[in-house]
KEKE-3310 file (N, C-alpha, C; in steps of 0.2 Angstrom, whole numbers, plus 5000, padded with zeros to 4 digits):
npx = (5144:5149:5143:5147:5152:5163:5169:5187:5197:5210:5220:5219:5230:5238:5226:5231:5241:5236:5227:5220:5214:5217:5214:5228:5228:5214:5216:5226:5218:5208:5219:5220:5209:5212:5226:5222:5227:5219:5211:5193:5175:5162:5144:5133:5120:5111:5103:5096:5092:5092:5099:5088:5078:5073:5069:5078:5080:5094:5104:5123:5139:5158:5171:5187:5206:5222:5230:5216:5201:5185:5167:5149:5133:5116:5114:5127:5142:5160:5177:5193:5212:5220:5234:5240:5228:5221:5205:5187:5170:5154:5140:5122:5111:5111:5123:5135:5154:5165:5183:5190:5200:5195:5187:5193:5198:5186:5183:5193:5194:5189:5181:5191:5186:5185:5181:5192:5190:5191:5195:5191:5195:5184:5180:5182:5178:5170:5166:5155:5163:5175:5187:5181:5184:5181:5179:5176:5173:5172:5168:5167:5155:5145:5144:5151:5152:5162:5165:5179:5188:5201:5209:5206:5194:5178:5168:5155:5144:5140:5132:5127:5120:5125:5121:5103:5094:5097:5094:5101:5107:5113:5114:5122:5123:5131:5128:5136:5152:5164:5178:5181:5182:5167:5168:5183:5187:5183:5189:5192:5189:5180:5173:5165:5150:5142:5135:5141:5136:5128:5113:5105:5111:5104:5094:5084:5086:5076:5074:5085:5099:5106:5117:5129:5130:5132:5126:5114:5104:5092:5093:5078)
npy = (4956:4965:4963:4949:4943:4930:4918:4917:4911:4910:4913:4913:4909:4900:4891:4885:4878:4865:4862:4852:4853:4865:4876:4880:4891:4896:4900:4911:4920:4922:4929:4939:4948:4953:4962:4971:4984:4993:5008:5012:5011:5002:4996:4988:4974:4967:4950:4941:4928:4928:4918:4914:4916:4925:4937:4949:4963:4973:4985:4988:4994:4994:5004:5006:5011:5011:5006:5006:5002:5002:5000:5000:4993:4997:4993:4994:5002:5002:5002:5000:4998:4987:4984:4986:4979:4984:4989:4997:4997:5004:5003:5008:5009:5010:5019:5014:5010:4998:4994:4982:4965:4958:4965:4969:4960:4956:4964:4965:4962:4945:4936:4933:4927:4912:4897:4889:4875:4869:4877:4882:4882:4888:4893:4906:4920:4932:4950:4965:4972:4967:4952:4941:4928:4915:4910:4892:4892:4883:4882:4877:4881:4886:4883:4895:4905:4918:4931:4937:4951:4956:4964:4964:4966:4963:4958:4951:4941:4923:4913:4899:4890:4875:4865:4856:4862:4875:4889:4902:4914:4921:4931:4943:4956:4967:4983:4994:4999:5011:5020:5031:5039:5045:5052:5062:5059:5047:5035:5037:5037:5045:5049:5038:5041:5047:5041:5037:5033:5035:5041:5035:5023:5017:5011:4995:4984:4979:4966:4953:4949:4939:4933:4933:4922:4907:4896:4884:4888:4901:4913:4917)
npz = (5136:5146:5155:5159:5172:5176:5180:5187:5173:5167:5152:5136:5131:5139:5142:5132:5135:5142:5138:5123:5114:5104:5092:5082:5072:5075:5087:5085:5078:5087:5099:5091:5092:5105:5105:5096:5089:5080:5075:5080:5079:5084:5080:5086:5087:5098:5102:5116:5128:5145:5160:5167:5158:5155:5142:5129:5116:5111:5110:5108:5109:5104:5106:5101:5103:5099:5115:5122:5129:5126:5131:5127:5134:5136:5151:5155:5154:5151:5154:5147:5149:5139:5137:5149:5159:5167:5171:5172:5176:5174:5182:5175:5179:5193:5196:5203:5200:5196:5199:5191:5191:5180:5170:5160:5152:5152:5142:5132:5118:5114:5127:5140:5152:5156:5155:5144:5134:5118:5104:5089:5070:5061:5048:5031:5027:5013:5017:5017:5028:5023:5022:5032:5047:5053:5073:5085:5100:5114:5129:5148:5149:5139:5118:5107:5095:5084:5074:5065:5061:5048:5055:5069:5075:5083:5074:5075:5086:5095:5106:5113:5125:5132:5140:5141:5151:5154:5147:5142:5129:5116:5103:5092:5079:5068:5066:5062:5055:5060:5055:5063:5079:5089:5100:5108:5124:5126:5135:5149:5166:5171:5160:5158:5164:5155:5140:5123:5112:5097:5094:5083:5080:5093:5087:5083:5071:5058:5056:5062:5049:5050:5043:5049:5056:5063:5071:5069:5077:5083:5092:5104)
capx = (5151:5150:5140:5150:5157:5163:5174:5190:5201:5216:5220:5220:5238:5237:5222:5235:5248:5233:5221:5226:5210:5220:5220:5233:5225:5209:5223:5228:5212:5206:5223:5220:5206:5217:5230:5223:5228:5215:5206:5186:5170:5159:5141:5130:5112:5111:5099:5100:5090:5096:5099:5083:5073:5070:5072:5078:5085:5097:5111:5130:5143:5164:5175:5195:5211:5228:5229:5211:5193:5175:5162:5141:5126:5111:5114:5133:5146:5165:5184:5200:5217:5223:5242:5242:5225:5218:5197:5183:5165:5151:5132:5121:5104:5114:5129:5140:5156:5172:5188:5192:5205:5192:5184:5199:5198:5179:5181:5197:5193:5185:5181:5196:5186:5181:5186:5192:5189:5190:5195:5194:5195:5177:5179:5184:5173:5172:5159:5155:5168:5183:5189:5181:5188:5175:5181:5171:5175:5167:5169:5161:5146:5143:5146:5153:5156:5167:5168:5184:5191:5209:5212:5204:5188:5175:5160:5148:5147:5133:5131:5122:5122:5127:5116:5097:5093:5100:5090:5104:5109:5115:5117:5125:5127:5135:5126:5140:5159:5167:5188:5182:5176:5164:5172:5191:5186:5179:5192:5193:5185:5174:5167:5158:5144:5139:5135:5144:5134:5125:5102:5104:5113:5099:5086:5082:5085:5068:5075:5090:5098:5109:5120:5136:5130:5133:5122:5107:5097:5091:5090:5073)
capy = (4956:4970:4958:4942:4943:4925:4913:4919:4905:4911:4917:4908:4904:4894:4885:4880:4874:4862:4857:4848:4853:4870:4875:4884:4895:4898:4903:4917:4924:4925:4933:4946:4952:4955:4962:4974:4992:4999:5014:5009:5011:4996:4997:4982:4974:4960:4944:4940:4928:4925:4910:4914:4915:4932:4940:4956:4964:4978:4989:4989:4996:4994:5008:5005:5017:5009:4996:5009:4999:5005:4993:5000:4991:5000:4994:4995:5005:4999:5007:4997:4997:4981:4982:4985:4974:4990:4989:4999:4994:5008:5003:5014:5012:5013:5023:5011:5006:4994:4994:4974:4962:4951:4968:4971:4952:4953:4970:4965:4957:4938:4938:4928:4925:4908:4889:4887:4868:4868:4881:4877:4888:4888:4897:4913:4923:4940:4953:4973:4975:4964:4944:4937:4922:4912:4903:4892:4892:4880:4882:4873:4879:4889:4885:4901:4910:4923:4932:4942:4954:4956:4969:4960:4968:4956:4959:4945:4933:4920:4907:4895:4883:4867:4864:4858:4864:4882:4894:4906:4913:4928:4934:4950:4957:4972:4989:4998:4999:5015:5020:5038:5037:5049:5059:5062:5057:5041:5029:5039:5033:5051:5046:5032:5044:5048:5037:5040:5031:5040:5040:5031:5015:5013:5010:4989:4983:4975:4959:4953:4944:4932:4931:4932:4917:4901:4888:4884:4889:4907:4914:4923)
capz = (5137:5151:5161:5158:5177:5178:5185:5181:5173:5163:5147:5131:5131:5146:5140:5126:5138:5147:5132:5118:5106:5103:5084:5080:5068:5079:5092:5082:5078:5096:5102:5084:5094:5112:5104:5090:5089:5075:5078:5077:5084:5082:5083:5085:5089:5101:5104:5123:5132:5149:5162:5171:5153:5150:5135:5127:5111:5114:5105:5110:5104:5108:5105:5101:5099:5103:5118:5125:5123:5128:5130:5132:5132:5139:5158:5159:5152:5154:5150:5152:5145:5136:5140:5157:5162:5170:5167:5175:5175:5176:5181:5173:5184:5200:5196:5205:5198:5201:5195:5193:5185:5175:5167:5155:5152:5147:5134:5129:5112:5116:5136:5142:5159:5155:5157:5138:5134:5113:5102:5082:5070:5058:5041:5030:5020:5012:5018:5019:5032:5021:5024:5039:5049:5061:5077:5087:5105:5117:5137:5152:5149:5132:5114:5106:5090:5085:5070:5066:5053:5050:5061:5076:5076:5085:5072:5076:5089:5097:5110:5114:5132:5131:5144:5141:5159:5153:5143:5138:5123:5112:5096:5091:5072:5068:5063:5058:5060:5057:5059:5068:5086:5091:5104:5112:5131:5128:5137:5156:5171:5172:5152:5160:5167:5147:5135:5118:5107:5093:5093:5076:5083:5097:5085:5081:5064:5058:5059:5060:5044:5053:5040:5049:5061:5061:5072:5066:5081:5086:5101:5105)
cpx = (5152:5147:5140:5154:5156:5169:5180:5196:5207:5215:5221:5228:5239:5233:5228:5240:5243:5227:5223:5220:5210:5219:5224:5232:5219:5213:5224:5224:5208:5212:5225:5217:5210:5220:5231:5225:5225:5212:5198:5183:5164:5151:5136:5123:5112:5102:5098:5093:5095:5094:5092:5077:5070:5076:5072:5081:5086:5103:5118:5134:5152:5167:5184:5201:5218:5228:5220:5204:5190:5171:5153:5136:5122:5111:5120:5138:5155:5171:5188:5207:5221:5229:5241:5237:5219:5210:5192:5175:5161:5144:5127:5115:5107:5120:5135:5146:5165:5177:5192:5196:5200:5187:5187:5196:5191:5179:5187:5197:5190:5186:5185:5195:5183:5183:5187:5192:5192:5190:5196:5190:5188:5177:5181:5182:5174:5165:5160:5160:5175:5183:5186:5184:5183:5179:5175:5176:5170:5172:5164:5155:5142:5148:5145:5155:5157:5166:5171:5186:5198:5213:5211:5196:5184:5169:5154:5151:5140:5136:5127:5121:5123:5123:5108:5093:5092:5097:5096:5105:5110:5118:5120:5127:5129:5129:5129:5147:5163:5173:5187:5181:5173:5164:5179:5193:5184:5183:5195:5188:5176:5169:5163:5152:5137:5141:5139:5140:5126:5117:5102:5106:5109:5093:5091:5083:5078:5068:5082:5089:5102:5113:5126:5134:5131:5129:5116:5102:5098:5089:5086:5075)
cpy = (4960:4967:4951:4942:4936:4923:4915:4911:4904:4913:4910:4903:4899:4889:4880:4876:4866:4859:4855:4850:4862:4873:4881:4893:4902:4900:4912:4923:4926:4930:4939:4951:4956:4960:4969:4983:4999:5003:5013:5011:5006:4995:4990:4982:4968:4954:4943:4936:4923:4917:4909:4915:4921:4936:4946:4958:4971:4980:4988:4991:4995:5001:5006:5010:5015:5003:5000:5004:5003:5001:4995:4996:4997:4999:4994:5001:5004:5001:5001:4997:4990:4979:4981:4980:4978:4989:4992:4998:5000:5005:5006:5015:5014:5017:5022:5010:5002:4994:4986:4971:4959:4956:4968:4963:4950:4959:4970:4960:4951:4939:4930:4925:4918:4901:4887:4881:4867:4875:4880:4881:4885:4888:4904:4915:4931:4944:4960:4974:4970:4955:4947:4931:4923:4907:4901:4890:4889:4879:4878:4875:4882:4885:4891:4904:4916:4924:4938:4946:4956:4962:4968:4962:4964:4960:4956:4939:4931:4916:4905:4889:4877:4863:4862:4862:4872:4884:4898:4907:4921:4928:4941:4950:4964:4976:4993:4998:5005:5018:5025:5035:5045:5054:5057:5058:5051:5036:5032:5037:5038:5051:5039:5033:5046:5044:5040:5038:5035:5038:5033:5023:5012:5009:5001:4988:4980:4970:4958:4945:4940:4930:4931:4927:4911:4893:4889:4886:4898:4908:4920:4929)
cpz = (5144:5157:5162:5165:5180:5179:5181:5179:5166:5157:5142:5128:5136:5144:5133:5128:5140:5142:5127:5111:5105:5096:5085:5077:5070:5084:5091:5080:5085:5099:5098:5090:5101:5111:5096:5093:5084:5082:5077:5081:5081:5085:5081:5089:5092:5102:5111:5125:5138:5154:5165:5165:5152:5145:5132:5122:5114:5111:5111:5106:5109:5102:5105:5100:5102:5106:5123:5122:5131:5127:5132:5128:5137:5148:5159:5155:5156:5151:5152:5146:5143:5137:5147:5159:5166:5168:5174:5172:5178:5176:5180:5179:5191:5201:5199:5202:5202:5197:5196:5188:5179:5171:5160:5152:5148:5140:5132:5121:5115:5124:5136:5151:5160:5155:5148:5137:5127:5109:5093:5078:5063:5050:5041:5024:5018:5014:5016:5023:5029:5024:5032:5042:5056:5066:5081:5095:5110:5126:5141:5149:5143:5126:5111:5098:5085:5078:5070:5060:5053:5053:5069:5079:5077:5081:5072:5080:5090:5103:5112:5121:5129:5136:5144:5145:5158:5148:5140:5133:5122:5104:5093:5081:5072:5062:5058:5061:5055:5060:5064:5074:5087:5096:5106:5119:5131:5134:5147:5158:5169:5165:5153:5161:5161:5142:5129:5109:5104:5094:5088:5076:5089:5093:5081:5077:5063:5057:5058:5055:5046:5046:5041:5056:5059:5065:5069:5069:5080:5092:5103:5107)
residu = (UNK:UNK:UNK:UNK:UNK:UNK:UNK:UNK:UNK:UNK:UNK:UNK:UNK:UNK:UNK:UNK:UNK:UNK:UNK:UNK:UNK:UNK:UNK:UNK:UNK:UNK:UNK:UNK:UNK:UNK:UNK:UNK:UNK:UNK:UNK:UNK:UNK:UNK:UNK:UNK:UNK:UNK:UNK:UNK:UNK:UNK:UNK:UNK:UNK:UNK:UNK:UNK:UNK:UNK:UNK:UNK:UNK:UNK:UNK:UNK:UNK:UNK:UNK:UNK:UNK:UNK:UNK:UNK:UNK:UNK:UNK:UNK:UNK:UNK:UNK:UNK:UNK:UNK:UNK:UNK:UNK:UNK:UNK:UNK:UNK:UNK:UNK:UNK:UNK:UNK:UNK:UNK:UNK:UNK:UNK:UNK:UNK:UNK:UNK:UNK:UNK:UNK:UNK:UNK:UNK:UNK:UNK:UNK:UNK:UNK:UNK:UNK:UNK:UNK:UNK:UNK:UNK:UNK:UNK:UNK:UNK:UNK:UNK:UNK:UNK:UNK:UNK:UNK:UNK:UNK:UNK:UNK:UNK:UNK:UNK:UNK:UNK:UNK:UNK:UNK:UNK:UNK:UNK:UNK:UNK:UNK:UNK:UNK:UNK:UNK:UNK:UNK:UNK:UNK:UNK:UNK:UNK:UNK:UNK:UNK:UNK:UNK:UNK:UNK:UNK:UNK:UNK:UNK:UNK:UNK:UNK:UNK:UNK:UNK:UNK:UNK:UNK:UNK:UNK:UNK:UNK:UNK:UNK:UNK:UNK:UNK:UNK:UNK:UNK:UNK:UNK:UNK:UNK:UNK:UNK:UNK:UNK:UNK:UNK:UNK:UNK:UNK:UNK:UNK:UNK:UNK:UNK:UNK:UNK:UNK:UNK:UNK:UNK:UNK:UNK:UNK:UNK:UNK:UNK:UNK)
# end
């Protein structure tokens, strides 16, 4: 997500004015996660291989409180505020960072930096974290999906290229999601220098169980 710096092409309301395979439903559940206001910290374990074919497994975690999110994986680290649109992005090897419109957009619940094409809403089931609800979202270049819980917490997602050409992919399941956050400072520029996430959430699970996915493929 923190390294999803892509073409920016409006917000999902827009794609609703301009596409016509909108659901409604699926609508709702995407603009859940934009728009939530729990207090969370959401620890996950991702899949990742990229467009150039290499591959990697690697912890993430997002942090929420209000309209404030936090976004780390091992090489970025990213704050932004969801009302205003405000988003800063931290590099961790090179200590770089930017403050750009399209970060808020990528850590603000589903990354709205994207050419939406088809948004239709999947299934609702009940798990460890309460009802879930799947959407699947399909953009130029990836199919996508999302699963949400009724406060807008994004606890599982995946995609896949639509592209044979294109290697990419990603899985993500969720470790753990607890209402505390781990410190007071998380959501200022100067909290980007120090990670937040705890020892216990860097470690791999021993396999993931792919139980909150939905394509049939996996991605190495």
């Amino acid at each position: 997500m923190a390294a999803a710096c892509l073409a920016l092409a409006g917000t999902a309301a827009n794609a609703q004015k301009s596409e016509k395979q909108i659901d409604a439903r699926a609508l709702a559940v995407f603009e859940r996660t934009k728009t939530t206001t729990a207090t969370y910290a959401l620890y996950s374990w991702n899949w990742v291989q990229d467009p150039e074919g290499n591959i990697r497994s690697e912890w993430a975690a997002e942090f929420h409180d209000g309209a404030l999110h936090r976004v780390e994986t091992p090489a970025a680290r990213l704050v932004a505020n969801c009302l205003t649109g405000d988003g800063t992005i931290y590099d961790v090897a090179s200590g770089d960072r930017w403050s750009e419109e399209w970060v808020a957009k990528a850590a603000c619940g589903i990354n709205s930096n994207i050419e939406l094409r088809a948004l239709e809403w999947v299934g609702q089931a009940d798990s460890r974290f309460g009802p879930l609800e799947t959407i699947r979202l399909i953009d130029a270049v990836n199919t996508r999906y999302y699963v949400v819980d009724t406060k807008g917490v994004l606890i599982a997602s995946e995609y896949f290229s639509r592209h044979d050409h294109v290697a990419n992919c990603l899985q993500s399941e969720p470790l753990a999601v607890e209402s505390r956050l781990p410190r007071d400072d998380l959501f200022t520029e100067a909290s980007l220098e120090h990670s937040a996430v705890p020892e216990k959430f860097r470690q791999a699970p021993v396999a993931p169980s792919g139980g909150y996915w939905h394509s049939a493929r996996r991605c190495p």
